[in-house]
N, C-alpha and C positions, 0 to 999 in steps of 0.2 A: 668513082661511084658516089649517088649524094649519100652522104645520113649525117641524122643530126647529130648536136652536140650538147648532153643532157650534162648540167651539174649541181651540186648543191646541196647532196646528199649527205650523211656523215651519221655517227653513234649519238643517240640522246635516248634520255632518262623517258620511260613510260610517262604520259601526260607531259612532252615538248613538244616544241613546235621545229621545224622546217619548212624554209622553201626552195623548189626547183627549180631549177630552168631550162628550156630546150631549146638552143640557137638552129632553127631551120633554113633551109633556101627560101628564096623570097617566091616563085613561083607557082612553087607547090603548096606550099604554107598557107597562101591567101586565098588558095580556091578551095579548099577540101574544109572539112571539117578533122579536128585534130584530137589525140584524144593522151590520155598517159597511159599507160600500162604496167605493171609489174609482174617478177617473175621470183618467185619463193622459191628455196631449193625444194628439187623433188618434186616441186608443182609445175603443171601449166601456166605460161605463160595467161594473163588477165587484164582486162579494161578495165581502168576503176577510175577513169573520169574523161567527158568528152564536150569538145566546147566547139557550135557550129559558127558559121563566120555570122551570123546575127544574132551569136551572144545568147542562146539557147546549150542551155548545161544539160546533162544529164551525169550521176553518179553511181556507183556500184552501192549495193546497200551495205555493205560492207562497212562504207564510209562517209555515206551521208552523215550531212551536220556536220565531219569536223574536216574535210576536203575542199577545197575551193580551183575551182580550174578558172584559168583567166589568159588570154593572149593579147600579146601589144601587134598587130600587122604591120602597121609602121615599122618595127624593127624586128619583125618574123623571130617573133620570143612567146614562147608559151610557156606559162609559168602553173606550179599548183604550191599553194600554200596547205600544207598539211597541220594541225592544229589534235591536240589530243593522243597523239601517237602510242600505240599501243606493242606490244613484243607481234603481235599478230601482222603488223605492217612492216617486217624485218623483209626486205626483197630489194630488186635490184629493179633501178624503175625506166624506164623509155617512155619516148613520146614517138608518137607516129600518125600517118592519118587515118580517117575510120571511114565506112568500114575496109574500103581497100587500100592496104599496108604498099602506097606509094616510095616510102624510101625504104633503102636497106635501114635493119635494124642497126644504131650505135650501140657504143661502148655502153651504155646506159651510167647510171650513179648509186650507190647502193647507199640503200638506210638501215640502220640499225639500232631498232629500239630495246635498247638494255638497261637492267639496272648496274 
């Protein structure tokens, strides 16, 4: 079964930075649009960033300004560089495609912003 392979995640201090990465198939990756998601315990599962194959972002407002979504197609890698990180962005994060959820969901990578 495909799913990707999300990593990159780890513990940092409120106001760090991080960045992810999600190693995908190359066939699915380069037609859809991709997007990240995370999932907070106790919460639903959420989109908070999504990047079309002509480089059209769009963000959750959640995290506009300090999110940045970016993929290389060339080597079917979508990355989000998170900047400013807050206790409220404590989740376990996936990348998948939007809006229909082409791969099975990975392992994802969890981030955890603590003091």
């Amino acid at each position: 079964q495909v799913q990707p392979v999300e990593s990159g995640g780890g513990l940092v201090q409120p106001g760090g930075s991080l960045r992810l990465s999600c190693a995908a198939s190359g066939s699915i990756f380069g037609m859809n649009v991709m997007g990240w998601y995370r999932q907070a315990p106790g919460k639903q599962r959420e989109l908070v960033a999504r990047d079309s194959r002509g480089g059209i972002t769009n963000y959750a407002d959640s995290v506009k300004g300090r999110f940045t979504i970016s993929r290389d197609n060339a080597k079917n890698t979508l990355y989000l560089q998170m900047n400013s990180l807050k206790p409220e962005d404590t989740a376990v994060y996936y990348c998948n495609t939007y809006p229909g959820l082409y791969y099975n969901w990975g392992q994802g990578t969890q981030v955890t912003v603590s003091s």
